[in-house]
ZAKOLKE-290253 format. One record per residue (C-alpha): y, z, x; residue number from 1; residue in one letter. Coordinates in nm, 3 decimals. Layout:
Y | Z | X | NUM | a
...
end
This chain:
-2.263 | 0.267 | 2.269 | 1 | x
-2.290 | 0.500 | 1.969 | 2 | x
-2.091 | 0.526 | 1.665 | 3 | x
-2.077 | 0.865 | 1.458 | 4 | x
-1.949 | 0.992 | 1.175 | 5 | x
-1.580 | 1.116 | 1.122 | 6 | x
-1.582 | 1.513 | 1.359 | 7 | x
-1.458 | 1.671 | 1.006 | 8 | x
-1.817 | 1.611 | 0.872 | 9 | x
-1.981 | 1.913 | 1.101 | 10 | x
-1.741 | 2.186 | 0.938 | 11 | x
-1.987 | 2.207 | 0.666 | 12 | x
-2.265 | 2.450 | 0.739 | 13 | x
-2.629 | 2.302 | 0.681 | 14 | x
-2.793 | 2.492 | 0.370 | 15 | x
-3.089 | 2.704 | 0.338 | 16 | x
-3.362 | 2.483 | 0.317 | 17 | x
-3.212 | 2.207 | 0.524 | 18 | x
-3.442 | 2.048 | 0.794 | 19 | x
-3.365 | 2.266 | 1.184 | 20 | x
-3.040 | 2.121 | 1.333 | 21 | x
-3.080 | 1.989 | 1.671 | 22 | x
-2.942 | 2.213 | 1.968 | 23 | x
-2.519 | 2.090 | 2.003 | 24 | x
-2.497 | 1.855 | 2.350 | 25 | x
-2.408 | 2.057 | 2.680 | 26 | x
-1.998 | 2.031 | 2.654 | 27 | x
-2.059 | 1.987 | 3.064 | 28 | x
-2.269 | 1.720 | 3.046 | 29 | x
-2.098 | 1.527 | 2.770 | 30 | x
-1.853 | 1.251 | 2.784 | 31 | x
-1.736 | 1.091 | 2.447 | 32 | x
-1.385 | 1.002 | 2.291 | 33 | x
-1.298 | 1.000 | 1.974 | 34 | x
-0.969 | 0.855 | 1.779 | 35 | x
-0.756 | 1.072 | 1.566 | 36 | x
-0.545 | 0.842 | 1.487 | 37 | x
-0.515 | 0.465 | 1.593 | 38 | x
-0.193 | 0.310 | 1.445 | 39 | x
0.149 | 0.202 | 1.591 | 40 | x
0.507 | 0.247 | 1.530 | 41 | x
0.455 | 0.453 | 1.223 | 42 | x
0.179 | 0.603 | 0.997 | 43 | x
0.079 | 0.357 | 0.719 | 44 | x
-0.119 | 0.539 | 0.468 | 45 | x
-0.238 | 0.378 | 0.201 | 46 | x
-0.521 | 0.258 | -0.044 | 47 | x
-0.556 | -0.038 | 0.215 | 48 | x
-0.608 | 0.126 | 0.536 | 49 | x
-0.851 | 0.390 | 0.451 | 50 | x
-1.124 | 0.275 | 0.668 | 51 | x
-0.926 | 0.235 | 0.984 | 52 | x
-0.654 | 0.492 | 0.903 | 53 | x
-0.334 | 0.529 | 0.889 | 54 | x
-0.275 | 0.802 | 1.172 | 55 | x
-0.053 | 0.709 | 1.455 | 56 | x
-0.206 | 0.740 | 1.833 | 57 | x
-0.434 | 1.011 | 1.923 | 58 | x
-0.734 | 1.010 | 2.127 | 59 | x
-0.995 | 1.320 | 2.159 | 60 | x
-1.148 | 1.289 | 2.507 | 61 | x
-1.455 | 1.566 | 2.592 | 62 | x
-1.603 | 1.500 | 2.954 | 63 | x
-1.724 | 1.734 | 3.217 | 64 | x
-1.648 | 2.057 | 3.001 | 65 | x
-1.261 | 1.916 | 2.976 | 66 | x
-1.116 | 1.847 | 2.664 | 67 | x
-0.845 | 1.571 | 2.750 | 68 | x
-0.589 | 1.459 | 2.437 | 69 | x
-0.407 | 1.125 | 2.493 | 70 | x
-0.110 | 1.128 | 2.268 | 71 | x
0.041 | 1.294 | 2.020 | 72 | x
0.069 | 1.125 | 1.711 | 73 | x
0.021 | 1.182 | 1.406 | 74 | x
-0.354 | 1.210 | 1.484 | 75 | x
-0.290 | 1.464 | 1.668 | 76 | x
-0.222 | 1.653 | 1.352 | 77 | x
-0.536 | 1.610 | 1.219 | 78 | x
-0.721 | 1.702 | 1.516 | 79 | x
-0.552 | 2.059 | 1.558 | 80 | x
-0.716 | 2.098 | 1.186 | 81 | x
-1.023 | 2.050 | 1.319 | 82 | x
-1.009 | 2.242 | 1.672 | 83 | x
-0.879 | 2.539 | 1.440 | 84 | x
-1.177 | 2.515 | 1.215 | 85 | x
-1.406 | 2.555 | 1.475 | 86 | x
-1.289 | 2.951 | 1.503 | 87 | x
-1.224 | 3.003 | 1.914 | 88 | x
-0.951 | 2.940 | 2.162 | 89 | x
-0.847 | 2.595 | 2.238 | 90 | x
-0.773 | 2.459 | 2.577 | 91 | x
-0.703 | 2.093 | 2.652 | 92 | x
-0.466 | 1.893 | 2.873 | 93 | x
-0.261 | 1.700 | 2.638 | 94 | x
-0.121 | 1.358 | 2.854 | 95 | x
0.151 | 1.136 | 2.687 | 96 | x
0.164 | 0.789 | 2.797 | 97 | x
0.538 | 0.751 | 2.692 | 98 | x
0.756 | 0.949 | 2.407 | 99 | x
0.858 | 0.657 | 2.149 | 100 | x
0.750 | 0.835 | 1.805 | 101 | x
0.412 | 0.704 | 1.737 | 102 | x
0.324 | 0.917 | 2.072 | 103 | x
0.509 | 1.234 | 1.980 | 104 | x
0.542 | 1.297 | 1.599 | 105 | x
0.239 | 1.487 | 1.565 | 106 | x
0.314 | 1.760 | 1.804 | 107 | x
0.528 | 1.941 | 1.600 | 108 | x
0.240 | 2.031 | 1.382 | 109 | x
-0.063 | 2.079 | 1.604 | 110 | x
-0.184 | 2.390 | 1.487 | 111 | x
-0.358 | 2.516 | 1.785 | 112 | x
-0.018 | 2.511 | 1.996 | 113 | x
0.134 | 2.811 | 1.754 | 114 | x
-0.182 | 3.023 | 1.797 | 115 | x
-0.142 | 3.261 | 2.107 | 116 | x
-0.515 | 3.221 | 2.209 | 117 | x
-0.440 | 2.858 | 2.267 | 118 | x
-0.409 | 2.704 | 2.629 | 119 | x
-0.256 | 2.365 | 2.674 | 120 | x
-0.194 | 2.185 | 2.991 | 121 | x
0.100 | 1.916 | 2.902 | 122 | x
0.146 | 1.591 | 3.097 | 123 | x
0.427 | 1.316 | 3.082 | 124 | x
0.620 | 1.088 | 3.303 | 125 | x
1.002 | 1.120 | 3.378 | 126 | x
1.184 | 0.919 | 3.104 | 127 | x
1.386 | 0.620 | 3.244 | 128 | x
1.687 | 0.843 | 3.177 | 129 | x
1.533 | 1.151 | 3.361 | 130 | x
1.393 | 1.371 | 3.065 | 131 | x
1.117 | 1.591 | 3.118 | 132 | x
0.816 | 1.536 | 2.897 | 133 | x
0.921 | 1.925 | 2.827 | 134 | x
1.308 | 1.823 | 2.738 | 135 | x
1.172 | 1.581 | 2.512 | 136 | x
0.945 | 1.734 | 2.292 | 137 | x
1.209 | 2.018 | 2.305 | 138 | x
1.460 | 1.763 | 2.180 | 139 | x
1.229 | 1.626 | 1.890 | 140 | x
1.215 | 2.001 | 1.745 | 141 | x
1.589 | 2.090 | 1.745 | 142 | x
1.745 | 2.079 | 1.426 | 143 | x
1.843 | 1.872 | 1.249 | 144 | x
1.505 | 1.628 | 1.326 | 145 | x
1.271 | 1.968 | 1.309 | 146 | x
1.291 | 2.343 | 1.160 | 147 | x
1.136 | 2.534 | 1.465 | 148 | x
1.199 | 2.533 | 1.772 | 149 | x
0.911 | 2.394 | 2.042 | 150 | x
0.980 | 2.834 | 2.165 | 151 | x
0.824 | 2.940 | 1.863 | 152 | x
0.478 | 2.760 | 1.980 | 153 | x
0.294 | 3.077 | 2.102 | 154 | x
0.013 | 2.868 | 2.301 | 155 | x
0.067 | 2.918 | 2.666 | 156 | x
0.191 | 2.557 | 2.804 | 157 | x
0.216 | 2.468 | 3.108 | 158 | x
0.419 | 2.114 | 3.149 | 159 | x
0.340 | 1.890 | 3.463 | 160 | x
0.574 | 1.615 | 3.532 | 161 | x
0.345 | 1.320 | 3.676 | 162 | x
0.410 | 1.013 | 3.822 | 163 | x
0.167 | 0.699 | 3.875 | 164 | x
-0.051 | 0.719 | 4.174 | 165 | x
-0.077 | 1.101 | 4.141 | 166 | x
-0.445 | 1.160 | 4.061 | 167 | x
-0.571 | 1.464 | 3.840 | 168 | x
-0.837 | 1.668 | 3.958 | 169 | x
-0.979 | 1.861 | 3.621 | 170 | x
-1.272 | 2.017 | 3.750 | 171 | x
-1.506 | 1.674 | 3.866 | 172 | x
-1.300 | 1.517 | 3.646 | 173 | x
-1.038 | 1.301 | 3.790 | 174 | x
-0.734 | 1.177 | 3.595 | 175 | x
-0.516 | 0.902 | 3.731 | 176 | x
-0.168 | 0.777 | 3.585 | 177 | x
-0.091 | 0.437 | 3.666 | 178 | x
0.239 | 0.253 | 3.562 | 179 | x
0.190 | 0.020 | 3.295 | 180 | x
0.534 | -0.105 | 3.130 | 181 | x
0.806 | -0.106 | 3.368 | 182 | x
1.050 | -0.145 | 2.963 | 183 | x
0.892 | 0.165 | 2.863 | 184 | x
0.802 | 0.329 | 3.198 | 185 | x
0.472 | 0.388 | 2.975 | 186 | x
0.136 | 0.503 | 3.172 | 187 | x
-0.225 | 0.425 | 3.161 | 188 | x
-0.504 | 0.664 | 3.257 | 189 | x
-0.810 | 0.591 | 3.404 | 190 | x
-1.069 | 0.878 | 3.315 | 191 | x
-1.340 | 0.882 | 3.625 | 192 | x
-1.651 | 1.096 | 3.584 | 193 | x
-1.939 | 1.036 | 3.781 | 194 | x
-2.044 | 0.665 | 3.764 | 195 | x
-1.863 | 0.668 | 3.417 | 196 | x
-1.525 | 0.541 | 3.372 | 197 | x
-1.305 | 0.507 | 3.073 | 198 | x
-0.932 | 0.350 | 3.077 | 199 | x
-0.667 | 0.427 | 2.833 | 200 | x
-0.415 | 0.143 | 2.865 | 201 | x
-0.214 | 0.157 | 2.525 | 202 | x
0.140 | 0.042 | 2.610 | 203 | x
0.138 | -0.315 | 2.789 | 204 | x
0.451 | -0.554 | 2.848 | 205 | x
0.398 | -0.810 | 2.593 | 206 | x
0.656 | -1.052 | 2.820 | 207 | x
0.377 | -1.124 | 3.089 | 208 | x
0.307 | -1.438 | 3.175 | 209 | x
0.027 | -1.361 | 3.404 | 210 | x
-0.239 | -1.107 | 3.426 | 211 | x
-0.121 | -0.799 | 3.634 | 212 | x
-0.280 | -0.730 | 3.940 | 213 | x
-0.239 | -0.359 | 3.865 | 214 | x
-0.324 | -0.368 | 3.541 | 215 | x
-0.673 | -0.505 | 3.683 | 216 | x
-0.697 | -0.261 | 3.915 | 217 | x
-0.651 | 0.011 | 3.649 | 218 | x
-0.914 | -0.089 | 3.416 | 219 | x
-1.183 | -0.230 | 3.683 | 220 | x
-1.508 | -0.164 | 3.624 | 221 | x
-1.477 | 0.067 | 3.358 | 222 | x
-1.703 | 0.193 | 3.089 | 223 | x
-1.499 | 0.174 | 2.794 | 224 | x
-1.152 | 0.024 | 2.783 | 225 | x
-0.903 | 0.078 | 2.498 | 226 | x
-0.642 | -0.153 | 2.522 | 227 | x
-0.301 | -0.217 | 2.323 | 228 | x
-0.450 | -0.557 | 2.151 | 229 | x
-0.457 | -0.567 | 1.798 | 230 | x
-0.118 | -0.694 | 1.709 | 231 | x
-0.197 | -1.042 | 1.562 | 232 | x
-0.006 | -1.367 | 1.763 | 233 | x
0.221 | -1.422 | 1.504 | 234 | x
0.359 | -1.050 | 1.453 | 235 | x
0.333 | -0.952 | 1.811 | 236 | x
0.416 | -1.188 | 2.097 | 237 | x
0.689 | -1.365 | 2.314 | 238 | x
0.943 | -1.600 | 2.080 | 239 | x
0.954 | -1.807 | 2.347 | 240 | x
0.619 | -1.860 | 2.409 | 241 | x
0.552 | -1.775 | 2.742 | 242 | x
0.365 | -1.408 | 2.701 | 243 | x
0.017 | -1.380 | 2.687 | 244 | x
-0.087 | -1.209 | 2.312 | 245 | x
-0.185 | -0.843 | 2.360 | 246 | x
-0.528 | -0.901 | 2.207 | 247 | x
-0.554 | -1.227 | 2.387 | 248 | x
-0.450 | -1.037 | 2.705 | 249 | x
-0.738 | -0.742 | 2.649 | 250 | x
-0.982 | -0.984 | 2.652 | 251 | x
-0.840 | -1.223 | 2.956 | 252 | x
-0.809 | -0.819 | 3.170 | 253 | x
-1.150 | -0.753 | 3.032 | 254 | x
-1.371 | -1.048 | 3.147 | 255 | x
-1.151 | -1.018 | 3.502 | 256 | x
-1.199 | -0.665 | 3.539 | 257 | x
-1.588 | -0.666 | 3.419 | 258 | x
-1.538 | -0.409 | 3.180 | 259 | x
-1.833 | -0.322 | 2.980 | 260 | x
-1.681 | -0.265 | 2.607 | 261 | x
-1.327 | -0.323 | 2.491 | 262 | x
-1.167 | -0.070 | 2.226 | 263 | x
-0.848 | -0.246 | 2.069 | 264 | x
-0.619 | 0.008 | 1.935 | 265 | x
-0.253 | 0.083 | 1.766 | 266 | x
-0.318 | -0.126 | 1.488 | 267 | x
0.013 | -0.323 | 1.361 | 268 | x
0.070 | -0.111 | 1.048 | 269 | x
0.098 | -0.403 | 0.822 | 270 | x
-0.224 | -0.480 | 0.902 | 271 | x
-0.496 | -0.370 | 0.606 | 272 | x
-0.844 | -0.310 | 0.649 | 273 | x
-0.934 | -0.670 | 0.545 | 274 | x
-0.713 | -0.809 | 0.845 | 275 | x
-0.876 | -0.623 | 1.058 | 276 | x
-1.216 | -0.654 | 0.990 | 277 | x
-1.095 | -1.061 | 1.009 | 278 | x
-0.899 | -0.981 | 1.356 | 279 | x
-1.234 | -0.819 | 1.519 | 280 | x
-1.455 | -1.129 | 1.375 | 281 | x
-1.189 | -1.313 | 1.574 | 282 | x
-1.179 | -1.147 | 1.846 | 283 | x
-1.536 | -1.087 | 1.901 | 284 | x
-1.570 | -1.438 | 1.912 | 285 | x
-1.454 | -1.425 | 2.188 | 286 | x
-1.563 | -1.118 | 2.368 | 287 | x
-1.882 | -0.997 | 2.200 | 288 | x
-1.848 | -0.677 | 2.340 | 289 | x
-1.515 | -0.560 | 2.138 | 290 | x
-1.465 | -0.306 | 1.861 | 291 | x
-1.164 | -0.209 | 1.675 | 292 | x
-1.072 | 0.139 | 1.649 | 293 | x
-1.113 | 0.320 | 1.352 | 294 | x
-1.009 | 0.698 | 1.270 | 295 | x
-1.336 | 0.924 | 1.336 | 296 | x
-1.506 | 0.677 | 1.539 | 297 | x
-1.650 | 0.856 | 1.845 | 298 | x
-1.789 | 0.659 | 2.107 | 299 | x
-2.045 | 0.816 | 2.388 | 300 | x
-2.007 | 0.679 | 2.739 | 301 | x
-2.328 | 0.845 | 2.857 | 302 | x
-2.526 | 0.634 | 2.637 | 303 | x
-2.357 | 0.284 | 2.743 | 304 | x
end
């Protein structure tokens, strides 16, 4: 599993002089994610959190010539910076998991979606009250919460409502939502490409008392999954005792579901870079094959 540098770091031009640059990876051959932004709740910027960030959820996803975008946090910010940089049309499919704000505060100001040129593909579950994933980000937008409207985005969108169980064909990509917190009516994805899998499974019920059967199901087998686990016992779990802790609970689903390398992710935003780096000794304890997500981390599932 590699580790790079932060994406920001190729903007810079090599020099005259500079040793040959190898040829970039075949976009249709590559599969590799990268997090934007890895926080929960809210952004916590900060002197303390400047090696895992302070960005809320946002994960870059390139397989199969597809670039896939799960969430919309503030990370998601930070990544339309970077996709503009790069000086030709972007064209993702953007998939929200649910619409509390740590998922959706960032769309407002993703650059690439007020560039005509731009091509987005926009997926979201019905709301437990009925909204669209298109009525909501609408809704965020309207004044007096935002000072343009989500009509003054010049990208062409196109907004699928989705529902669990309906797969995604992107190409050979395949895409499948599966339910994940019937409070929340928050999805997980599972990413299938080739023999290579990845699971994005960010919003769990921290009231289980049991592992979920479908929850199992969702992240078997897979390559890489990046679970909602880093909230420590104390500041995250059941009063009364009876729910599993999320990290606890990443590690229980990944031993059962013989899943190769465990991403934790949406970092309690109290939490500094010192508790972390203590919560991943911890947890790695326990399940050597763990890492904690940090901003600019890009991990390549071709080379697991």
């Amino acid at each position: 599993m590699a580790n790079t540098a932060s994406p920001s770091d190729t903007r810079f031009p090599a020099r005259a002089g500079d040793l040959p640059q190898p040829e970039p990876p075949d976009a249709a051959q590559t599969f590799t994610l990268t997090f934007w932004g890895v926080r929960g709740n809210i952004p916590a910027p900060g002197a303390d959190t400047v090696r895992y960030g302070g960005n809320t959820a946002c994960v870059e996803v390139q397989v199969g010539g597809q670039r896939l975008i799960f969430d919309g946090g503030t990370g998601l910010r930070v990544l339309g910076r970077h996709l503009m940089a790069q000086e030709q049309p972007v064209a993702a499919h953007l998939f929200f998991t649910h619409t509390h704000w740590d998922r959706i505060q960032g769309f407002p100001f993703f650059a690439p979606a007020f560039a005509a040129a731009t091509q987005l593909d926009i997926y979201g579950a019905q709301a437990l009250n009925g909204a669209s994933i298109k009525q909501r980000l609408m809704d965020q937008m309207l004044r007096p919460n935002f000072f343009k409207p989500l009509q003054t985005m010049a990208a062409a969108m196109t907004f699928h409502n989705i529902a669990a169980g309906e797969a995604i064909a992107l190409g050979d990509v395949l895409v499948e939502p599966w339910i994940l917190n019937r409070h929340t009516s928050a999805l997980g994805y599972r990413v299938s490409w080739g023999d290579r899998v990845l699971v994005y499974a960010t919003d769990t019920d921290p009231t289980q008392t049991s592992l979920d059967p479908n929850l199992l199901l969702l992240a078997s087998e897979a390559d890489v999954l990046v679970f909602d686990g880093t909230y420590a016992d104390a500041a995250y779990s059941d009063p009364n005792g009876s729910g599993l802790a999320p990290w606890h609970l990443g590690i229980e689903v990944a031993r059962a579901s013989q899943v190769k390398h465990l991403v934790l992710f949406h970092h309690n935003p109290c939490h500094s870079d010192d508790q972390l780096d203590q919560l991943e000794h911890q947890v790695r304890a326990s399940f050597a094959r763990t890492s904690l997500a940090r901003e600019g981390m890009t991990l390549d599932l071709i080379a697991c």
